[in-house]
N, C-alpha and C positions, 0 to 999 in steps of 0.2 A: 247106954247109948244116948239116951236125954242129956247128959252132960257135954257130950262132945259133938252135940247139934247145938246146944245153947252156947258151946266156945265157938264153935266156929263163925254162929253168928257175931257174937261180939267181936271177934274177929275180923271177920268182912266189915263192922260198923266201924270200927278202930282204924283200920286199914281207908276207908270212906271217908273221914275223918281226916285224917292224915292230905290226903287228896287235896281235899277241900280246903285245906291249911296253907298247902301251898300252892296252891293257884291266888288265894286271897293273898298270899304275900307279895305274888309273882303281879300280881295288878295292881299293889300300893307300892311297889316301888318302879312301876311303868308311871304310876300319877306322882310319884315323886318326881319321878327325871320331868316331867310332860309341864310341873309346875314349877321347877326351877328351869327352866327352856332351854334343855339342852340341846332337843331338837334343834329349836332355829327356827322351826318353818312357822311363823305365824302365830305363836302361841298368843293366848289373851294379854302377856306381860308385852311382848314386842309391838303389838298394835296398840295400846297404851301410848308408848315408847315414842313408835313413828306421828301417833298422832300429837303429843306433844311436840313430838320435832315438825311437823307439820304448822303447827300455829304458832310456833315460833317463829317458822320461816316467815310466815304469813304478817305478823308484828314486825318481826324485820325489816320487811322489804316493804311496810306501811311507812313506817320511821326514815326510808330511804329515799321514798316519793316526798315525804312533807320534809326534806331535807332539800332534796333537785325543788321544788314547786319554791321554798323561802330562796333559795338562789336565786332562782328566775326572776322572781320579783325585787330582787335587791338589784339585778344587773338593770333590769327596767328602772325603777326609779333613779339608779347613776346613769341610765343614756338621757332618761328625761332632763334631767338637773344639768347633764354637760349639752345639750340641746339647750336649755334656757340660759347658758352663762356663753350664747355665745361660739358655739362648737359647731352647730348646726352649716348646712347652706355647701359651698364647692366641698368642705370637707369630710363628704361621705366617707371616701375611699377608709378616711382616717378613719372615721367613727365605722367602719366593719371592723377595720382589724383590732385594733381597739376592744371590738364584741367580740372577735374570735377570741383573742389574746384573754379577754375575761371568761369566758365561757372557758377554755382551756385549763385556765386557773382556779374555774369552780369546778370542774369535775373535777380534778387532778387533787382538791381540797375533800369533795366529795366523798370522793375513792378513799383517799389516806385514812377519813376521819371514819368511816363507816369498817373499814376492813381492820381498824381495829376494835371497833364498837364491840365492847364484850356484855351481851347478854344477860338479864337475869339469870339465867337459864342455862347458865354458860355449862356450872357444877353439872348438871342434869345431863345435858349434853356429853362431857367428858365421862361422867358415870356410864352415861348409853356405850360411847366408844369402847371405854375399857373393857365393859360384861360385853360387846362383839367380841373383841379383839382374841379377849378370855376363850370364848365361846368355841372360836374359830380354830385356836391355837389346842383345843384339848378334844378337836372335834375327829372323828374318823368318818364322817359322813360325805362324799362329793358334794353330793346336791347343798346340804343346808352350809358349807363351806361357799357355795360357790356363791348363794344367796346371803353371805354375811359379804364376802367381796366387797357386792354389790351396795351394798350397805356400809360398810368401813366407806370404800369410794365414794359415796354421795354424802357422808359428815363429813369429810376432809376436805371436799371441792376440788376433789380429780379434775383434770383439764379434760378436754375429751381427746389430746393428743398423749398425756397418761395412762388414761384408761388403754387406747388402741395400742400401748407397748407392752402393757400388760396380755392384754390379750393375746398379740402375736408370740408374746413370751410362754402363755401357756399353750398355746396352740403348738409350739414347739417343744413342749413339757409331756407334751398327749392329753393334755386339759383341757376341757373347752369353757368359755366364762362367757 
């Protein structure tokens, strides 16, 4: 009878064991999925991510202001110089259109030369898009799909008349975004 109280304990221990084994499984491979982000929602790699994409934007659109601010100043120095040779006096009317005509010509220069200005950061950037893109495409989740959406949309520079087709699109879908 000793015997088969001392199996059964080892028994129950083994069995305990067993348990134990797999629940420890069952949580490293929730921190695996949780550390390659398949969630979506937030993980420490995506806010990294955003934050980069964040002070990018931020270098950006620094780079965009001391681009318009050296314009300004070049249009100014050509109204002064066509004011001193003589431009000046009845021919306001000229010398506005003249400033719009330039002013039209430097954003229009602006624009071209900034929208294609490719980034340090460009690689970084396109790496972000693809692991969404990935993310989204292999996801079964509503919620962290619909928050990648929103994120695909915001690297790409959705219009906001984009965005509202989408939506009605999935509103007609039974989605809501």
């Amino acid at each position: 009878m000793g015997e088969t109280v001392l199996a059964m304990e080892w028994r129950e221990r083994y069995e305990q064991s067993v348990r134990e084994k797999q629940e420890l499984e069952k949580k490293m491979e929730e921190l695996k999925l949780m550390t390659s982000g398949v969630f979506g929602n937030g993980s420490d790699n995506g806010n990294g991510d955003l934050q980069s994409l964040r002070q990018e934007f931020a270098l950006y659109r620094k780079r965009a202001l001391n681009v318009v601010e050296q314009k300004e100043k070049e249009l100014n120095d050509i109204q002064e110089h066509y004011h001193e040779n003589g431009g000046g006096g009845s021919n306001t009317s000229r010398t506005n259109s003249f400033k719009e005509v330039r002013v039209r010509r430097m954003s229009m220069e602006s624009n071209s030369s900034l929208s294609g200005f490719e980034t340090p950061n460009a690689t970084k950037t396109n790496e972000y898009l693809k692991n969404i893109v990935y993310k989204y495409m292999s996801s079964d989740q509503a919620e962290a799909k619909e928050h990648m959406e929103k994120a695909i949309a915001t690297v790409l520079n959705f219009t906001p008349a984009e965005i509202a087709s989408i939506q009605e699109k999935r509103k007609q879908q039974g989605w809501f975004w």
